[in-house]
LUMSEVO-968205 format. One line per 5 residues: their letters; for each residue z, y, x of N, C-alpha, C, CB. Coordinates in Angstrom, 2 decimals. Glycine has a CB too. Example, Ala and Ser with C-alpha at 12.3 -4.5 7.8 and 13.67 -1.06 7.14 Angstrom:
2
AS) 7.80,-5.69,13.19,7.80,-4.50,12.30,7.80,-3.30,13.20,9.05,-4.47,11.31; 7.08,-2.25,12.85,7.14,-1.06,13.67,7.87,0.03,12.90,5.72,-0.60,14.08
//
This chain:
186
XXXXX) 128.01,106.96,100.24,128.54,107.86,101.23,127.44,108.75,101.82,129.22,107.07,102.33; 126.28,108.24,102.09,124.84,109.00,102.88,125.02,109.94,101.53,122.90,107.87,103.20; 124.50,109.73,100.28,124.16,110.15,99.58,125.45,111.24,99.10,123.59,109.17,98.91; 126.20,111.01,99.43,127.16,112.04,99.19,126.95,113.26,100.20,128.59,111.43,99.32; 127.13,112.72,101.12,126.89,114.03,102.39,125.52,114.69,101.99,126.72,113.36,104.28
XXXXX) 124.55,114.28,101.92,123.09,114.95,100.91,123.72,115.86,100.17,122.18,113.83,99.73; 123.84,115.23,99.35,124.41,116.63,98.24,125.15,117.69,98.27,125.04,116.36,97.36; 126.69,117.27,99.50,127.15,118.39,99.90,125.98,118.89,100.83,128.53,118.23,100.52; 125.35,118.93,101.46,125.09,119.85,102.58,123.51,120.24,101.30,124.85,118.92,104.69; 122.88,119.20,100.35,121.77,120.67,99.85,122.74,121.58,98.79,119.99,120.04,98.72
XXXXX) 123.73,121.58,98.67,124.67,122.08,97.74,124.82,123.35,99.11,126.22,120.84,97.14; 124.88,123.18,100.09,124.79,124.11,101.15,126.87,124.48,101.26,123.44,125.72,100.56; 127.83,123.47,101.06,128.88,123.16,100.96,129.48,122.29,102.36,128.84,122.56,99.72; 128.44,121.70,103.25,128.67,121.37,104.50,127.39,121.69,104.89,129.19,120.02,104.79; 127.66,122.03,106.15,126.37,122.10,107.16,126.00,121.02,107.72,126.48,122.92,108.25
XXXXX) 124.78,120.75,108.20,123.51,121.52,108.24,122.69,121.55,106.80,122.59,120.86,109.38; 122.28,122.45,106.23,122.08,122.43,104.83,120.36,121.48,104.57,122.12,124.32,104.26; 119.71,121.78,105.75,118.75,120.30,105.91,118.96,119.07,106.24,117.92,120.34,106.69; 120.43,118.52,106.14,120.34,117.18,106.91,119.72,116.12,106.01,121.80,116.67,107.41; 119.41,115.82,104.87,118.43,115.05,104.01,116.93,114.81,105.21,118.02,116.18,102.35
XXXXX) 116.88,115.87,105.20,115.30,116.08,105.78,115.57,115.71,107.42,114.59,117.99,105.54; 116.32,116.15,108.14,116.88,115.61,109.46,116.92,113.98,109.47,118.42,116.21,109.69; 117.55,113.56,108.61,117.98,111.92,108.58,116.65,111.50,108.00,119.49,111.37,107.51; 115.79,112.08,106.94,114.54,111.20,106.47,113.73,110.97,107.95,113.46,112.12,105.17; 113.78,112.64,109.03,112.65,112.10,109.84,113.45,110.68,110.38,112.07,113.30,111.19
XXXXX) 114.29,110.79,110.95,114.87,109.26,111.36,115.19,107.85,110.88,115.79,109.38,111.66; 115.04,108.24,109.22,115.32,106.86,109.31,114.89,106.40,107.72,117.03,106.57,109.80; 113.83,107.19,107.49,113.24,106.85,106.15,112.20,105.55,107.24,112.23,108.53,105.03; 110.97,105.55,105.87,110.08,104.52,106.31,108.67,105.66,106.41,109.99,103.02,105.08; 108.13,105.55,107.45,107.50,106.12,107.56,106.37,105.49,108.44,108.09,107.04,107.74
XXXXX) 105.32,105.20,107.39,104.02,104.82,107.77,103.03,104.65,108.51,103.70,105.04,107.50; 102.92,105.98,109.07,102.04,106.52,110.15,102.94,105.91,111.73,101.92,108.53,109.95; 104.01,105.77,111.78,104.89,105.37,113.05,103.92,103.81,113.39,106.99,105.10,112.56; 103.68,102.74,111.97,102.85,101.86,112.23,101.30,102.14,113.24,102.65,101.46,110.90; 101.24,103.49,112.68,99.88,103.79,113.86,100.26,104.55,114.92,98.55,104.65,113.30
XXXXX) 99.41,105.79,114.86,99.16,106.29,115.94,100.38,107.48,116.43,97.74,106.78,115.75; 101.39,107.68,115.11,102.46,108.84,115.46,103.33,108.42,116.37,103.30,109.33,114.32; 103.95,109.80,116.93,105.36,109.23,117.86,106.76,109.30,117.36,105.53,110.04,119.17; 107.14,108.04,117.81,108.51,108.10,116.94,109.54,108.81,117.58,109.10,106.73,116.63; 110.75,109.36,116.98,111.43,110.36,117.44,112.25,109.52,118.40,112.15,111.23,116.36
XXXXX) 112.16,108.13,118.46,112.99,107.41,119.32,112.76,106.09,119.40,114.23,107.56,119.04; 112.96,105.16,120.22,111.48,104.42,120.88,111.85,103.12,119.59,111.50,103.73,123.23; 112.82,102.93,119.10,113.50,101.63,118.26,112.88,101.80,116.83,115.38,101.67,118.14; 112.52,103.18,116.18,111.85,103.95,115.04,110.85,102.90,114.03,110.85,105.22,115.80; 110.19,102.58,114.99,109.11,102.08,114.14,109.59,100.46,113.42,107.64,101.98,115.19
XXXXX) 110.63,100.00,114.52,111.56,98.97,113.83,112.39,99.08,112.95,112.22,98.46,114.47; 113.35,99.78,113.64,114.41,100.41,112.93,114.00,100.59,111.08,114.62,101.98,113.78; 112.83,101.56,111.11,112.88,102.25,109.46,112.66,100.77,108.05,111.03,103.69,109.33; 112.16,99.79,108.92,112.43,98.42,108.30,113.67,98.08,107.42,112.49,97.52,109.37; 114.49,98.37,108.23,115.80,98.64,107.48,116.49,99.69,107.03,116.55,98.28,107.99
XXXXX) 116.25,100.58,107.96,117.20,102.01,107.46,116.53,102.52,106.09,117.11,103.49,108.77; 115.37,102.62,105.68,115.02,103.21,104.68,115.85,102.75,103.30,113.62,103.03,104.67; 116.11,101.57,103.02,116.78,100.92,102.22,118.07,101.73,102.26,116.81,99.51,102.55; 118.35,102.29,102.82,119.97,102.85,102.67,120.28,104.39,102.25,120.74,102.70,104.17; 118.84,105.04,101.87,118.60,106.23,102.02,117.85,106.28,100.43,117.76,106.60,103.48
XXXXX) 118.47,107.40,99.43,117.71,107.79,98.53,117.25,108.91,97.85,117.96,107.34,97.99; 116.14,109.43,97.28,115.92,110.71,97.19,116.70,111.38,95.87,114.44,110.86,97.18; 118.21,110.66,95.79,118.64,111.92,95.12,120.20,110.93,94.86,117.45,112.63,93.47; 120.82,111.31,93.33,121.87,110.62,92.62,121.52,109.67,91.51,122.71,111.57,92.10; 120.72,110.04,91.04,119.90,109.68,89.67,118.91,108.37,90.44,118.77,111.33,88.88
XXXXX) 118.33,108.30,91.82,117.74,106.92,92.43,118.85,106.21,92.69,116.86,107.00,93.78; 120.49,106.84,93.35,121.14,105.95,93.61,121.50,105.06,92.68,121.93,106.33,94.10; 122.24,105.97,91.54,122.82,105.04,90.55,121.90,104.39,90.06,123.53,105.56,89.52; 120.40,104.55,89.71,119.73,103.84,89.11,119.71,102.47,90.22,118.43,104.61,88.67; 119.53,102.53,91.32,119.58,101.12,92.09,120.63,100.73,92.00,119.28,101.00,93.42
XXXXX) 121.83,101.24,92.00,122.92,100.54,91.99,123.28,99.88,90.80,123.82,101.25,92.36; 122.86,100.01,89.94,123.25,99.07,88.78,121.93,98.38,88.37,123.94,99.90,87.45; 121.16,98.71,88.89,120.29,97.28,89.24,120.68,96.27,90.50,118.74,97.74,89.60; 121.40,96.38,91.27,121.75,95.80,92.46,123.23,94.79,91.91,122.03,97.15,93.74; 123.85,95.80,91.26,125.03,94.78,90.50,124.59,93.98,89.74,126.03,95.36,89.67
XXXXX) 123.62,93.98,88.77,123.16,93.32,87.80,122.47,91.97,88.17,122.35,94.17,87.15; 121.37,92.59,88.66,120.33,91.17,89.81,121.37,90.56,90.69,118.85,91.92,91.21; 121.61,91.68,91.64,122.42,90.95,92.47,123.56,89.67,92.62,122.83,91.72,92.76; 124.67,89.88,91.41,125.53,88.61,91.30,124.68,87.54,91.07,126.59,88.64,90.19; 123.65,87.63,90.09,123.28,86.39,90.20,123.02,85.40,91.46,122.37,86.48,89.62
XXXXX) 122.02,86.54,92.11,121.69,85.79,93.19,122.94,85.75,94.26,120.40,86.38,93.77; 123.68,86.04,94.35,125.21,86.07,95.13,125.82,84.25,94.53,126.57,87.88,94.27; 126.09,84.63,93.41,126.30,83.41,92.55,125.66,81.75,93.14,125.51,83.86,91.10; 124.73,81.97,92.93,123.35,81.03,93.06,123.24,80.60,94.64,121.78,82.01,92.56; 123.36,81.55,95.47,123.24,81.21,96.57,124.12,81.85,97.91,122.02,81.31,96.59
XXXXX) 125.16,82.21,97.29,126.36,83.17,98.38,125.99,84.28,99.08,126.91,82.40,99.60; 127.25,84.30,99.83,126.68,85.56,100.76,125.52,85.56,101.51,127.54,85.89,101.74; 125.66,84.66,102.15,124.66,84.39,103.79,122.83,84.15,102.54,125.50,81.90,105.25; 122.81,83.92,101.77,121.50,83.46,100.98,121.57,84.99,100.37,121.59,81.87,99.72; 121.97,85.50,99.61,122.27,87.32,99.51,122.04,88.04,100.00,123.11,87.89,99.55
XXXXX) 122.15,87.90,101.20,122.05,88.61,102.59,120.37,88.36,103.24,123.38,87.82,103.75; 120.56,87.30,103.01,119.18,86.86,103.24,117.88,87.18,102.20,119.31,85.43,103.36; 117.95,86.97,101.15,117.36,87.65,100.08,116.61,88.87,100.37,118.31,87.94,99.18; 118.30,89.72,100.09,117.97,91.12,100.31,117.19,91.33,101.19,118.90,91.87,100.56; 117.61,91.52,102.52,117.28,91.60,103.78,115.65,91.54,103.73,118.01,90.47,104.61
XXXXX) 115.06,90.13,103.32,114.10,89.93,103.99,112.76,90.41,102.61,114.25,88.26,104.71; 113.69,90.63,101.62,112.49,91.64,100.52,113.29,93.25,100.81,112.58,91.03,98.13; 113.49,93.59,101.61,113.26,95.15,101.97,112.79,95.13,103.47,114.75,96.15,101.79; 112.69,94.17,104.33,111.42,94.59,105.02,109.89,93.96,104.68,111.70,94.30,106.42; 109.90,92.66,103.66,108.55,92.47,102.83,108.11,93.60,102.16,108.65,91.43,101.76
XXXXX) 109.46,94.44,102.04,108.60,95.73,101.02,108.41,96.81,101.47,109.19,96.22,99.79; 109.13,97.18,102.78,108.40,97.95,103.97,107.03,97.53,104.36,109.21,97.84,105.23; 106.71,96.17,104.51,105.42,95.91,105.22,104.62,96.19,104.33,105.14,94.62,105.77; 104.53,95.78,103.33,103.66,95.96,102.41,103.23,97.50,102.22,104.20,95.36,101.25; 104.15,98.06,102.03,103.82,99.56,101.62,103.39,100.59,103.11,105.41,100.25,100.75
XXXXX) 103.36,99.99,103.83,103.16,100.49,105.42,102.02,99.91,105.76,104.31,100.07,106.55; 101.05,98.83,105.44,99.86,98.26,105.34,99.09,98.79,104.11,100.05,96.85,105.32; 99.53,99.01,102.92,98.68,99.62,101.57,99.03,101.36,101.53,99.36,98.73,99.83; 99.61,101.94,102.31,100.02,103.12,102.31,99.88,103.59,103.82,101.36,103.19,101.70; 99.28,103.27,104.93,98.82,103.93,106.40,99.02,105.54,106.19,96.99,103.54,106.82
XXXXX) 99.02,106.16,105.44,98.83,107.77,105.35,99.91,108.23,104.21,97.09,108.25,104.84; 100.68,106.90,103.83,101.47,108.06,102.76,102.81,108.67,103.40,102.00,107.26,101.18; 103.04,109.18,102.55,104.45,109.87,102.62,105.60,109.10,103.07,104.83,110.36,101.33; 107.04,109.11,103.40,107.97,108.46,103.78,108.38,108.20,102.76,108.71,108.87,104.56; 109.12,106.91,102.79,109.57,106.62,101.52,111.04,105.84,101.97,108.37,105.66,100.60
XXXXX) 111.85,106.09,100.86,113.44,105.46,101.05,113.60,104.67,99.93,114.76,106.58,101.10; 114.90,104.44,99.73,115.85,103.51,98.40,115.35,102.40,98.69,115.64,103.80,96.62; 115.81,101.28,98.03,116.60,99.92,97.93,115.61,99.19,97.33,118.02,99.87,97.09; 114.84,99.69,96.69,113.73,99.24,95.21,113.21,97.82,95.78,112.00,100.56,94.85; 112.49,98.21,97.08,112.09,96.54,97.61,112.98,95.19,97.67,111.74,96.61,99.07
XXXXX) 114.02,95.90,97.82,115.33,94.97,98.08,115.77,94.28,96.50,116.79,96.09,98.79; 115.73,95.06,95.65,116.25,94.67,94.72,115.28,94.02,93.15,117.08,95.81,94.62; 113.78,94.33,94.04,112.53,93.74,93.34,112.61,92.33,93.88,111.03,94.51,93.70; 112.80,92.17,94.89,113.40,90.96,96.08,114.18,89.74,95.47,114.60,91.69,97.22; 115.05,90.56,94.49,116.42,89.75,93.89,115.57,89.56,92.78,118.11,90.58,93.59
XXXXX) 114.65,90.31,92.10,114.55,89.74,90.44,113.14,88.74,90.60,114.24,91.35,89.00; 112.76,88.85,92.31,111.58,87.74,92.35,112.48,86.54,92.78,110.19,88.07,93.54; 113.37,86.61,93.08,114.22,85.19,93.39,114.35,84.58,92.10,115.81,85.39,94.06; 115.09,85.85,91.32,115.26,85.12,90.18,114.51,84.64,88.89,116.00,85.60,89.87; 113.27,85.17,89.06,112.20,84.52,88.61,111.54,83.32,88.72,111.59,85.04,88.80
XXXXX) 111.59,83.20,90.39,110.98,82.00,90.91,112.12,81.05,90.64,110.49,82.08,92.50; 113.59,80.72,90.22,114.39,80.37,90.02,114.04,79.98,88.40,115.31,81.19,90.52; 113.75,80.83,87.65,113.62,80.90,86.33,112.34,79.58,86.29,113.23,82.64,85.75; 111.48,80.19,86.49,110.07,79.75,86.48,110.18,77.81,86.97,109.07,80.95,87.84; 110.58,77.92,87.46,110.73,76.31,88.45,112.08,75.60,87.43,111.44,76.63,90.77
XXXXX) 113.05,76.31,87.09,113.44,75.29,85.75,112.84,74.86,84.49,114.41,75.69,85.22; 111.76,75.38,84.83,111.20,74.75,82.94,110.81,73.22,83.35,109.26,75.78,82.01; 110.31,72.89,82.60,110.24,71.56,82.52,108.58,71.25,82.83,110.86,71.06,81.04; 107.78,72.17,82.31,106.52,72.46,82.17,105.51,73.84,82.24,106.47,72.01,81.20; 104.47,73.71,83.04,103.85,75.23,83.44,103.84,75.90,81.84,101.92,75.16,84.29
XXXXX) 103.59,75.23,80.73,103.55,75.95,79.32,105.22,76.85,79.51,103.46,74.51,77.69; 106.13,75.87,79.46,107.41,76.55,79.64,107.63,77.68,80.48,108.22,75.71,80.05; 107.28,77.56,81.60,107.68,78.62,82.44,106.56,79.80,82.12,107.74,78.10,84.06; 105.71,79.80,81.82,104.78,80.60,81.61,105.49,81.37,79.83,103.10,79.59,81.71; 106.24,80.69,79.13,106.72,81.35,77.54,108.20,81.84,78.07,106.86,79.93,75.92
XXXXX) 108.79,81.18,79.42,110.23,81.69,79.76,110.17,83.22,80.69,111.06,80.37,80.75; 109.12,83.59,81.39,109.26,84.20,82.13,107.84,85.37,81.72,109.45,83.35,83.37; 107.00,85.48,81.17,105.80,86.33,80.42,106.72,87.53,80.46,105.17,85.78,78.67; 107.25,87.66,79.51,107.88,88.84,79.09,108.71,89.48,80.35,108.82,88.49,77.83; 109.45,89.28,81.27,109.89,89.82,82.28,109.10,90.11,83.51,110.77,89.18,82.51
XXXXX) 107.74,89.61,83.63,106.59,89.90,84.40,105.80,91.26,83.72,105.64,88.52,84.42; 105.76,91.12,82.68,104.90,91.97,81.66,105.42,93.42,81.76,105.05,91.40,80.03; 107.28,93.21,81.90,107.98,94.20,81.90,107.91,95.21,83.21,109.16,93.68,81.65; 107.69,94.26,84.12,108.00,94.38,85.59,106.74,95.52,85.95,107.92,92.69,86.52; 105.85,94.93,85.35,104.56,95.66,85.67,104.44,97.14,85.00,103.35,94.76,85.16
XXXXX) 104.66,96.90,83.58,104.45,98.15,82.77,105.80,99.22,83.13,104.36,97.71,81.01; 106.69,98.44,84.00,107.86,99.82,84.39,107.02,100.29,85.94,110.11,99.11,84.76; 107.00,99.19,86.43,106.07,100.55,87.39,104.56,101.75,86.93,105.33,99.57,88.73; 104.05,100.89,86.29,102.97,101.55,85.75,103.42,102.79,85.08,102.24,100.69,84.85; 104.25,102.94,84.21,105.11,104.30,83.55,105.68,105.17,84.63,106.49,103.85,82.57
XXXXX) 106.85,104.29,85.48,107.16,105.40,86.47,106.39,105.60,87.44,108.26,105.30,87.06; 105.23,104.87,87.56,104.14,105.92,88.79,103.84,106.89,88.60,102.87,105.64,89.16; 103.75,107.43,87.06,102.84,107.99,86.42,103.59,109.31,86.19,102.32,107.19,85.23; 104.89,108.96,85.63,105.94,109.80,85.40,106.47,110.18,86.56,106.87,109.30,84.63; 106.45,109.86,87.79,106.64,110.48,88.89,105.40,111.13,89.27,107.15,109.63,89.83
XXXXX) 103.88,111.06,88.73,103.10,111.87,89.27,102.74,110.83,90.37,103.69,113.28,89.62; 103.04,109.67,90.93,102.38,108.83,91.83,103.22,108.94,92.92,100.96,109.17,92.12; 104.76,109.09,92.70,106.05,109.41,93.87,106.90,108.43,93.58,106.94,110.92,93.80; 105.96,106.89,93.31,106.51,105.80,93.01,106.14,104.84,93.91,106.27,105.47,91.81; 107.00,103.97,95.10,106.11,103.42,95.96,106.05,101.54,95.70,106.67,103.96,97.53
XXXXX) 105.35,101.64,94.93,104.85,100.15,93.85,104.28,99.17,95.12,103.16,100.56,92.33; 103.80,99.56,95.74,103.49,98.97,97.20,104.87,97.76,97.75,103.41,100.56,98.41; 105.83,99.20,97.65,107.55,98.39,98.27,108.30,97.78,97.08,108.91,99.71,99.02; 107.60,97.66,95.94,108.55,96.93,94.77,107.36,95.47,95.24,108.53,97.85,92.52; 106.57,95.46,95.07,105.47,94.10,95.03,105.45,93.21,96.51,103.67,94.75,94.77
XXXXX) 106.26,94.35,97.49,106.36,93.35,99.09,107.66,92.66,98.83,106.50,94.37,100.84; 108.66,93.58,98.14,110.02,92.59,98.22,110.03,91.79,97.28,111.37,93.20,98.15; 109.24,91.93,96.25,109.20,90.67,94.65,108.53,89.67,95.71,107.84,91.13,92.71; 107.57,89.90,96.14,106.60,88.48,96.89,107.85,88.16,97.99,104.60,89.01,97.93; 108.76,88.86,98.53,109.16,88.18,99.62,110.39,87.65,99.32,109.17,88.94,100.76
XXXXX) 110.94,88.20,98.19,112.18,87.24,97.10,112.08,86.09,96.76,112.40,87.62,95.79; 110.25,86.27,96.31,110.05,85.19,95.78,109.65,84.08,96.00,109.66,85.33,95.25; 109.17,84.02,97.39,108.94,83.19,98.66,110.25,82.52,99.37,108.26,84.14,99.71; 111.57,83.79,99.69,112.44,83.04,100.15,113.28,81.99,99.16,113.18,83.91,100.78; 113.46,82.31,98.12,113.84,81.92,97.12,113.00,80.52,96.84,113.77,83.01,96.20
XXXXX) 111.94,80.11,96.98,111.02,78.93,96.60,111.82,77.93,98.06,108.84,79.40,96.68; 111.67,78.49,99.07,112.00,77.95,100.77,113.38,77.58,100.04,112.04,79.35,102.50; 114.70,78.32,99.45,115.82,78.18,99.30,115.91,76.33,98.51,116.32,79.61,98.44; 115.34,77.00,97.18,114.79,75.34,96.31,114.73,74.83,96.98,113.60,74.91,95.58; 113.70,74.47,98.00,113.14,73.09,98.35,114.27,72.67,99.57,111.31,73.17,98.93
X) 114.96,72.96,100.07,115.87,72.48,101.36,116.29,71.63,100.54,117.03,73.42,102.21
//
């Protein structure tokens, strides 16, 4: 729906024909709010913890998260319901805000879901990884989807020219993959 209204209004088909750029100052993630900038409203520097996740820079980021979000996602829906889903998500898209707001102090604002849904495939790794039977096992079950993980950011950093924020994929994999270990052991 956000992402729809984007398009009509840079399509210049509803007004205000900047509201992309209106809503990023509010509610992307934006870095510098961690330091010394002022936020446009006093909740901001909390707030973009979450709001950024709901915001993406185009159609082609949405759908691409969104069928990564269906895909990862049931599993971990599956595996551990709503309220563990919820929780997941949640807490690898602000692991992947922090991260990229501590390794990035000066970058650019950044939006989409990516932390959130790096979040889900570190759950389901650490899920993967902890059924083998043996570190040999988990290390021949899970190689290849680590290997993958890495060399797709490494391509799309590159292919974006460095408008890839690898920072917020590696806070929500670590913080997937953390809640997800806490989930196991209860």
């Amino acid at each position: 729906m956000i992402e729809a209204a984007f398009q009509l209004a840079d399509g210049r088909i509803i007004a205000p024909y900047n509201l992309r750029s209106a809503v990023y100052d509010y509610a992307a993630f934006w870095p510098g709010l961690l330091g010394s900038w002022e936020p446009n409203y006093p909740m901001q520097p909390v707030a973009m913890f979450v709001t950024y996740g709901f915001l993406h820079g185009g159609l082609a980021h949405l759908g691409f998260n969104m069928v990564t979000l269906w895909s990862l996602g049931r599993i971990v829906l599956y595996r551990e319901g709503p309220g563990g889903f919820l929780g997941v998500y949640f807490a690898s898209m602000i692991g992947g805000g922090a991260l990229f707001g501590l390794m990035s102090p000066n970058g650019p604002p950044m939006v989409g879901a990516s932390g959130a849904l790096f979040g889900l495939a570190g759950a389901i790794l650490l899920w993967l990884w902890r059924a083998q039977p043996t570190l040999a096992d988990s290390l021949r079950a899970t190689w290849r989807i680590y290997a993958f993980l890495i060399l797709y950011n490494v391509v799309v950093y590159f292919a974006l020219d460095g408008g890839l924020a690898w920072e917020t994929h590696l806070g929500g994999f670590l913080a997937g993959w953390l809640l997800a270990w806490i989930f196991d052991d209860r």
